[in-house]
TORKOL-4160 file (C-alpha; in steps of 0.2 Angstrom, whole numbers, padded with zeros to 4 digits, m for minus):
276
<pt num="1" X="1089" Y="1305" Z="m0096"/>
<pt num="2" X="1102" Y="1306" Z="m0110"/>
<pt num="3" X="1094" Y="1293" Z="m0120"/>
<pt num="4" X="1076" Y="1303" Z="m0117"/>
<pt num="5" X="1084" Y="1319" Z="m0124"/>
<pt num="6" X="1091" Y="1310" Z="m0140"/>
<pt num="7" X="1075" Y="1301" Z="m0144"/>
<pt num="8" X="1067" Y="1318" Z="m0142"/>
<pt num="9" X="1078" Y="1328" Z="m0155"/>
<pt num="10" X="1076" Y="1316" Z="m0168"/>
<pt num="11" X="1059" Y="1316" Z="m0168"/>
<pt num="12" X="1060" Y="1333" Z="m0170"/>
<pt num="13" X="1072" Y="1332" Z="m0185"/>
<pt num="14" X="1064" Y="1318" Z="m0195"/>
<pt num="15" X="1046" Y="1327" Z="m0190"/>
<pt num="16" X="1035" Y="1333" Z="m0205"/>
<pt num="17" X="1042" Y="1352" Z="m0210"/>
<pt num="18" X="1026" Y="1364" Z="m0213"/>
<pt num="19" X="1029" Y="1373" Z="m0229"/>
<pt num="20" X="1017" Y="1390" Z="m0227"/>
<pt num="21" X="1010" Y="1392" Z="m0242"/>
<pt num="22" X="1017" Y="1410" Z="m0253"/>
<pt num="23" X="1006" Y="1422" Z="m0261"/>
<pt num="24" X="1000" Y="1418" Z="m0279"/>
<pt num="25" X="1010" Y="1431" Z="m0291"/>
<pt num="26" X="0994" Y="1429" Z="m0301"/>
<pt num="27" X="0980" Y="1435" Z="m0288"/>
<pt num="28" X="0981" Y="1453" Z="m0290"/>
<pt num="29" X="0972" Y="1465" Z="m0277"/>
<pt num="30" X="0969" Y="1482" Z="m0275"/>
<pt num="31" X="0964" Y="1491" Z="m0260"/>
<pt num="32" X="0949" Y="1504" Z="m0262"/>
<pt num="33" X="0945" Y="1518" Z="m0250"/>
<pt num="34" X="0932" Y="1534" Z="m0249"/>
<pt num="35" X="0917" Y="1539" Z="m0246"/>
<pt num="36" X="0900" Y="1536" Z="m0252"/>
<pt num="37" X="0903" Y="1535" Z="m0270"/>
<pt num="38" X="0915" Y="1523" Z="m0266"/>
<pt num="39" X="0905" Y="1512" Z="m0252"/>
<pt num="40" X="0892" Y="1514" Z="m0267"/>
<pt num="41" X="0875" Y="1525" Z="m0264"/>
<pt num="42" X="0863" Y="1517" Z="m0281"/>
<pt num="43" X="0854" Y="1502" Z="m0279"/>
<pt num="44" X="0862" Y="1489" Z="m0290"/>
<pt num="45" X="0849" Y="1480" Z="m0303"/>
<pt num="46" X="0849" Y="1462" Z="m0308"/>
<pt num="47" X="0863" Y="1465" Z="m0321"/>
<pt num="48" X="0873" Y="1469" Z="m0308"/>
<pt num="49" X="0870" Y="1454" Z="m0297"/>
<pt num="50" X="0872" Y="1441" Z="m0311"/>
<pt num="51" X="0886" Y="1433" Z="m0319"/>
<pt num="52" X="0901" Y="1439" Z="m0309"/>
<pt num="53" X="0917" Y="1429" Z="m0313"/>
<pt num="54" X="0923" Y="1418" Z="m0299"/>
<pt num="55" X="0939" Y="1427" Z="m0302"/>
<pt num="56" X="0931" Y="1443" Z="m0294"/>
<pt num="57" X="0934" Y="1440" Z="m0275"/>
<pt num="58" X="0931" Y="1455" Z="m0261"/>
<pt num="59" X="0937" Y="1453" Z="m0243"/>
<pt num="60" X="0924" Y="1456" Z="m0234"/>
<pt num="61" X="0925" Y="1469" Z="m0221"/>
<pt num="62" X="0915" Y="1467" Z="m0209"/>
<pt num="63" X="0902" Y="1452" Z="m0204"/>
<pt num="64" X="0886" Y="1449" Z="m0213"/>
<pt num="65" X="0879" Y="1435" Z="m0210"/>
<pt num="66" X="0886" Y="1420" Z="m0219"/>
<pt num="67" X="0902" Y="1431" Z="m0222"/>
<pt num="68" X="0915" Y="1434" Z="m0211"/>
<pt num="69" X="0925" Y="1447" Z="m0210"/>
<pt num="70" X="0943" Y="1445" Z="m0217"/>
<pt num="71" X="0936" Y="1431" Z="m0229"/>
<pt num="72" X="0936" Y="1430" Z="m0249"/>
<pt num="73" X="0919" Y="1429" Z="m0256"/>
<pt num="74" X="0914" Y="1430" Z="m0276"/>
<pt num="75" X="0913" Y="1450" Z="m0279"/>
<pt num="76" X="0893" Y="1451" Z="m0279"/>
<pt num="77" X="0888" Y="1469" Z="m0274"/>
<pt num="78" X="0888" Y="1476" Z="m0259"/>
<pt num="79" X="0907" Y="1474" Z="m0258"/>
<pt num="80" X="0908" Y="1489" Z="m0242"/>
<pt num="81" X="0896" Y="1482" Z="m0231"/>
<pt num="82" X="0879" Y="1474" Z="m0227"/>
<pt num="83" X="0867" Y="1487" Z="m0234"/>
<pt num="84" X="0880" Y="1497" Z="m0248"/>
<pt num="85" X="0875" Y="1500" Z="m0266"/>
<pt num="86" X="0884" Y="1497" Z="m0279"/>
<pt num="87" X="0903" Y="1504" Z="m0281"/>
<pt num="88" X="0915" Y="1507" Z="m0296"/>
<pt num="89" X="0924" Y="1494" Z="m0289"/>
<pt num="90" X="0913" Y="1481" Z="m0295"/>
<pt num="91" X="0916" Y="1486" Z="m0312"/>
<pt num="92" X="0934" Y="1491" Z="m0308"/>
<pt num="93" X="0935" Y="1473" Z="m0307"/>
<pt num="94" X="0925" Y="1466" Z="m0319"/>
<pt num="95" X="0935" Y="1477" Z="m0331"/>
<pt num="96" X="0951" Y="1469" Z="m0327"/>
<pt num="97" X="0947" Y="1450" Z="m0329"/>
<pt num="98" X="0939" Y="1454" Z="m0345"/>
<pt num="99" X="0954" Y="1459" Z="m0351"/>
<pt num="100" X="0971" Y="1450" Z="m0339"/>
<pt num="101" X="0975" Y="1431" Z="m0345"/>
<pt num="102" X="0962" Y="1418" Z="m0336"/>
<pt num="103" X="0973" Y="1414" Z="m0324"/>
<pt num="104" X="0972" Y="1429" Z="m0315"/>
<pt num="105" X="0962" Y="1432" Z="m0301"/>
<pt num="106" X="0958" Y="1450" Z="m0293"/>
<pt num="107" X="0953" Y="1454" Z="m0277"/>
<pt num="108" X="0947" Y="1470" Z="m0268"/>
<pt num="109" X="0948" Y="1475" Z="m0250"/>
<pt num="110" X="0936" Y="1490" Z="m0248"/>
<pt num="111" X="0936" Y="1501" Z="m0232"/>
<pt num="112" X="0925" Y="1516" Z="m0236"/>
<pt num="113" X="0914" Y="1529" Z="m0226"/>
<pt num="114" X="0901" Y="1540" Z="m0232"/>
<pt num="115" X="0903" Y="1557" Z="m0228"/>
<pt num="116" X="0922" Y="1557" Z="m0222"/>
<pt num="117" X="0935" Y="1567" Z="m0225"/>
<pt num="118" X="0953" Y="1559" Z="m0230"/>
<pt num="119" X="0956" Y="1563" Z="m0211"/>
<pt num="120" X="0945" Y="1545" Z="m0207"/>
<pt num="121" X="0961" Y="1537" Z="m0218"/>
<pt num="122" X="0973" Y="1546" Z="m0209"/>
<pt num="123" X="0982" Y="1535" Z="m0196"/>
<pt num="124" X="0984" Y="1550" Z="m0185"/>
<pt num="125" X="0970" Y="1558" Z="m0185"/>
<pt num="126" X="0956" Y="1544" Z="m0190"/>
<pt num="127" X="0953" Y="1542" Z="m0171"/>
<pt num="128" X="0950" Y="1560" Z="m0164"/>
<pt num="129" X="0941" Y="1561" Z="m0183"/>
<pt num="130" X="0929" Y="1549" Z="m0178"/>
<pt num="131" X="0928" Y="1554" Z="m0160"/>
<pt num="132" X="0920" Y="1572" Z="m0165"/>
<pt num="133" X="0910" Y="1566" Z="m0181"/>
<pt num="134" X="0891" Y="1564" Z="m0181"/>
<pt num="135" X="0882" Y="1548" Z="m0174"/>
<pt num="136" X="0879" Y="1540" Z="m0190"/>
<pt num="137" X="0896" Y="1542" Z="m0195"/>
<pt num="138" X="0903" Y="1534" Z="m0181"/>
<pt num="139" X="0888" Y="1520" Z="m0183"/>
<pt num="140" X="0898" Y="1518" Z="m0199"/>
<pt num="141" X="0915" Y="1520" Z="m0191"/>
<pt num="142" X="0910" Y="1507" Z="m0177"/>
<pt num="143" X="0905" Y="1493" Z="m0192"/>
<pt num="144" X="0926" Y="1495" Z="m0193"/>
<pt num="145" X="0930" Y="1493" Z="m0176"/>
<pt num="146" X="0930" Y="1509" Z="m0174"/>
<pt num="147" X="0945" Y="1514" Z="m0182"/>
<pt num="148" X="0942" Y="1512" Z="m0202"/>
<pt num="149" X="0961" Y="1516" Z="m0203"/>
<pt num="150" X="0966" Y="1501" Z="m0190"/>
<pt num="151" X="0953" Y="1491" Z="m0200"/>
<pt num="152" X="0958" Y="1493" Z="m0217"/>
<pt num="153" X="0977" Y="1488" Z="m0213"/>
<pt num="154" X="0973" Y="1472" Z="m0205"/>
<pt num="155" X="0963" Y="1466" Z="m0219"/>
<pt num="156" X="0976" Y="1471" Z="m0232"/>
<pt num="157" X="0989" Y="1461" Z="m0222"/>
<pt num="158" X="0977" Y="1446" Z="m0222"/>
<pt num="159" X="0976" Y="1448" Z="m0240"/>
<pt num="160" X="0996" Y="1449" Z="m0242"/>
<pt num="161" X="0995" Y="1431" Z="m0239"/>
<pt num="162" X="0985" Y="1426" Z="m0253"/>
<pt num="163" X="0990" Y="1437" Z="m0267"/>
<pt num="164" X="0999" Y="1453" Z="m0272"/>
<pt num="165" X="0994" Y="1471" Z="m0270"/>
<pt num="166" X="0993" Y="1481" Z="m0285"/>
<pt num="167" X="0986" Y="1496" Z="m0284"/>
<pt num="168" X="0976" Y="1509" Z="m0273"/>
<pt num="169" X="0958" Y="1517" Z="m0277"/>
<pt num="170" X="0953" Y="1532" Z="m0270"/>
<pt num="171" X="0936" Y="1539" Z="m0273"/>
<pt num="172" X="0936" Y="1553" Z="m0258"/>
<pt num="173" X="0935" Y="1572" Z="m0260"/>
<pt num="174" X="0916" Y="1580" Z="m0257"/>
<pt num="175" X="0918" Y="1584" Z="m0240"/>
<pt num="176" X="0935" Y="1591" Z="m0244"/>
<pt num="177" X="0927" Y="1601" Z="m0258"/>
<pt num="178" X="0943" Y="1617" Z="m0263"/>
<pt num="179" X="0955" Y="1609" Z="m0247"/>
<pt num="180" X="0969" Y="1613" Z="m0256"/>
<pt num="181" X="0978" Y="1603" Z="m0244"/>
<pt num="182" X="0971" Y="1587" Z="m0248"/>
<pt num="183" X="0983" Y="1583" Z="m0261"/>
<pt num="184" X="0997" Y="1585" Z="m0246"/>
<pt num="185" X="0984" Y="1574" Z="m0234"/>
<pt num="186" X="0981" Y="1561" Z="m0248"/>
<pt num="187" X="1000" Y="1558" Z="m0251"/>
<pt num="188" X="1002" Y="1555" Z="m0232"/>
<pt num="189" X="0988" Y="1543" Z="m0231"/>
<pt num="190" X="0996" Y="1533" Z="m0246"/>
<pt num="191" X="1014" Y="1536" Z="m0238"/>
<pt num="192" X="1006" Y="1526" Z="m0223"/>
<pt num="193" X="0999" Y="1513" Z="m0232"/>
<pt num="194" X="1012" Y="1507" Z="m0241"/>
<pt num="195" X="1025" Y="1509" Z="m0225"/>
<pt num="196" X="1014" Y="1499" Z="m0214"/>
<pt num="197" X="1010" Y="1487" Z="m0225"/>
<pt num="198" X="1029" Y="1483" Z="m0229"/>
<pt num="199" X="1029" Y="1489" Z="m0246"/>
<pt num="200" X="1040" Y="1500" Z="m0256"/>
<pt num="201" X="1039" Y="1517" Z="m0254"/>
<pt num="202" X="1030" Y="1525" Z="m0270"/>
<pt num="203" X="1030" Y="1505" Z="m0278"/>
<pt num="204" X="1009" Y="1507" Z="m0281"/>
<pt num="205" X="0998" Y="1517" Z="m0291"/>
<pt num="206" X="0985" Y="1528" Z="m0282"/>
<pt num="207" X="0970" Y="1530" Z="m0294"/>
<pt num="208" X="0961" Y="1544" Z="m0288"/>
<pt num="209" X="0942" Y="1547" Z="m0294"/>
<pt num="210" X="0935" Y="1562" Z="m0300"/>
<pt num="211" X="0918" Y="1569" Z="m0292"/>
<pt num="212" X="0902" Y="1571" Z="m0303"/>
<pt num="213" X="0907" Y="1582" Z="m0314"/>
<pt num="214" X="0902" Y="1602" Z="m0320"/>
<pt num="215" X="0895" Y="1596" Z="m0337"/>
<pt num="216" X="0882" Y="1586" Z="m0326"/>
<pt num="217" X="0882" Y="1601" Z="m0312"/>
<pt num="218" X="0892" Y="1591" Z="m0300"/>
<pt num="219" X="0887" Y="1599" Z="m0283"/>
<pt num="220" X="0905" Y="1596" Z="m0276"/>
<pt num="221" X="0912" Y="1598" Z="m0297"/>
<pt num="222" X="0924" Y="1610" Z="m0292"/>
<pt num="223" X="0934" Y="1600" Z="m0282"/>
<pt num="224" X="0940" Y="1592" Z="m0298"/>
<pt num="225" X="0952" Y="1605" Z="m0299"/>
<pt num="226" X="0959" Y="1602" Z="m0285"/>
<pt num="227" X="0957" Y="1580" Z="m0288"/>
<pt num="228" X="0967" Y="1586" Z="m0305"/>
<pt num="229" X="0983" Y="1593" Z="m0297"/>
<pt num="230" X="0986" Y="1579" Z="m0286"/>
<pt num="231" X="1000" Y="1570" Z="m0299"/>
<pt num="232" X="1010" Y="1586" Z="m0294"/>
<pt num="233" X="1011" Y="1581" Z="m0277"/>
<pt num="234" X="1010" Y="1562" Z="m0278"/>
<pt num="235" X="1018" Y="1557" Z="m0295"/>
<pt num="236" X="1011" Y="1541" Z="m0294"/>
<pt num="237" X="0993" Y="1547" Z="m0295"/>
<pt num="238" X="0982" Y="1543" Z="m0308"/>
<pt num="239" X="0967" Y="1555" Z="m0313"/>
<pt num="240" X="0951" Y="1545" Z="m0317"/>
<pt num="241" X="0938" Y="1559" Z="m0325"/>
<pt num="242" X="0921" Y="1559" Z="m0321"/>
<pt num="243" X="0914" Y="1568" Z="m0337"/>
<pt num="244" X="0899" Y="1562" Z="m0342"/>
<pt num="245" X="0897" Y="1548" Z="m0330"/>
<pt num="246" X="0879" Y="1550" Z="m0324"/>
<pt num="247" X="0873" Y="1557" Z="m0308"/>
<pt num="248" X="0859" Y="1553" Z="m0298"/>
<pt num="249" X="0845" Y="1568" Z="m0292"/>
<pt num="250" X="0855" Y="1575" Z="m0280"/>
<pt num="251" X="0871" Y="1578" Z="m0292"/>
<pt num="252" X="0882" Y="1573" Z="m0276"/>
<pt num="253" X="0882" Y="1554" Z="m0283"/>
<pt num="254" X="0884" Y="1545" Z="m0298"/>
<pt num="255" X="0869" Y="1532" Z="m0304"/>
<pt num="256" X="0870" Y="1515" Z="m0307"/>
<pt num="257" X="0875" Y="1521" Z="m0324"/>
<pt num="258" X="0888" Y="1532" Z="m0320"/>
<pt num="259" X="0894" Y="1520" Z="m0307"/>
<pt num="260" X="0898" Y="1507" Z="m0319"/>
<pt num="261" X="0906" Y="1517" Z="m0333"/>
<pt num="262" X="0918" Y="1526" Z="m0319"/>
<pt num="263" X="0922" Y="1509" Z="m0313"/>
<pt num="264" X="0924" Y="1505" Z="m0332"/>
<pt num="265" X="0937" Y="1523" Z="m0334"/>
<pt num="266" X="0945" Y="1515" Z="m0317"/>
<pt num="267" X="0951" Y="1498" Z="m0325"/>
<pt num="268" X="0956" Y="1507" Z="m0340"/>
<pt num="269" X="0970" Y="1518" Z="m0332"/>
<pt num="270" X="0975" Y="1504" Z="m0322"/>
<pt num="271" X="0977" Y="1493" Z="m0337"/>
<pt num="272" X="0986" Y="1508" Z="m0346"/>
<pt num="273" X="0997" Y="1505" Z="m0332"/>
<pt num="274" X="1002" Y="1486" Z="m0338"/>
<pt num="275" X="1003" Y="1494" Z="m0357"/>
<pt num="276" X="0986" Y="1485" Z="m0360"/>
């Protein structure tokens, strides 16, 4: 019996060590919530489906068919879900690999809702949020697990073991048009994101979107005021403006056009952040 128990602890010694691979320093990702501007409302064109760097990934959110939740894919729109439009994260990102050293990488891990308010990203209130919202919402919601919240922090975990997490993008704020409470409600949603992803507390940027704007009568344009204090509240905001991106008929979202060049105005102030 003594004899058994040494042969068995040195197998165990001189077995094979599993190294678990670390994250690459050099695969930058960036986690992008909101609502419909941000899951992406236009149609995107064959420009937009063409050409996209192999250093573009998105983790997918949910299952469509080849694609499986929690999986990197090339960045070709929809990046929200199956039947999206195109978002100003897809040029967020194209943006950056035009202009970080080739052997970087980013990645985006989208969780966004049309028609929410920053309540769905709340951790304590997204459930009772979704509980009372309309159907359609919570059709949306459901495509989450039913708790977008719950969702979006798995899926940021996954990716913390391929690369590093850079920054946050918000694009939220129409159906919180004048709250003058949500620069308080977009604090604690960040607060939470960071704590319960392990990270340190006000270590990430949170670049936060303007609506369409008044120059382009912006249905919702006066909520920009409010979008505009939020660096008094969370210092390490970022204002991204919205002027003269284009809007689409109903001047609640932007155009292929304007998605584009917001997600353009995005990369930039995340690059000003590098000192690029």
């Amino acid at each position: 019996m003594k004899k058994m128990s040494l042969l068995l602890l040195a197998a165990l010694f001189f077995a094979p060590i599993k190294l678990m691979a670390q994250p690459d320093p050099n695969f930058h990702i960036y986690i992008c919530i909101g609502q419909s501007n941000m899951e992406g409302n236009p149609r995107p064109e064959a420009q937009d489906l063409e050409n996209v760097s192999p250093r573009f990934l998105t983790m997918q959110s949910v299952d469509c068919g080849d694609n499986k939740m929690g999986e990197w894919r090339t960045a070709v729109p929809p990046l929200a879900r199956c039947h999206t439009g195109l978002t100003p994260a897809d040029y967020f990102g194209r943006t950056m690999i035009q202009n970080l050293p080739e052997d970087v990488k980013v990645g985006v891990v989208m969780v966004a809702v049309a028609g929410c308010s920053i309540d769905m990203f709340d951790k304590d209130k997204c459930e009772a949020y979704t509980a009372s919202a309309a159907d359609w919402m919570k059709n949306i919601a459901n495509e989450y697990g039913g708790n977008p919240y719950n969702r979006l922090i798995e899926l940021c975990k996954k990716a913390q073991q391929d690369g590093v997490i850079k920054g946050i993008l918000l694009h939220q704020g129409e159906s919180n048009t004048n709250d003058e409470n949500w620069p308080a409600n977009v604090k604690k949603v960040y607060d939470d994101i960071l704590a319960d992803l392990g990270l340190e507390a006000g270590s990430l940027p949170l670049l936060a979107g303007e609506v369409v704007s008044a120059d382009l009568k912006g249905v919702c344009a006066g909520h920009n005021n409010v979008i505009q204090k939020l660096p008094e509240t969370l210092p390490q905001a970022i204002v991204v403006p919205a002027y003269g991106c284009q809007a689409g008929r109903d001047r609640l979202h932007f155009n292929v056009k304007g998605v584009r060049e917001l997600g353009r105005r995005y990369a930039g102030a995340m690059l000003g952040t590098m000192g690029l």
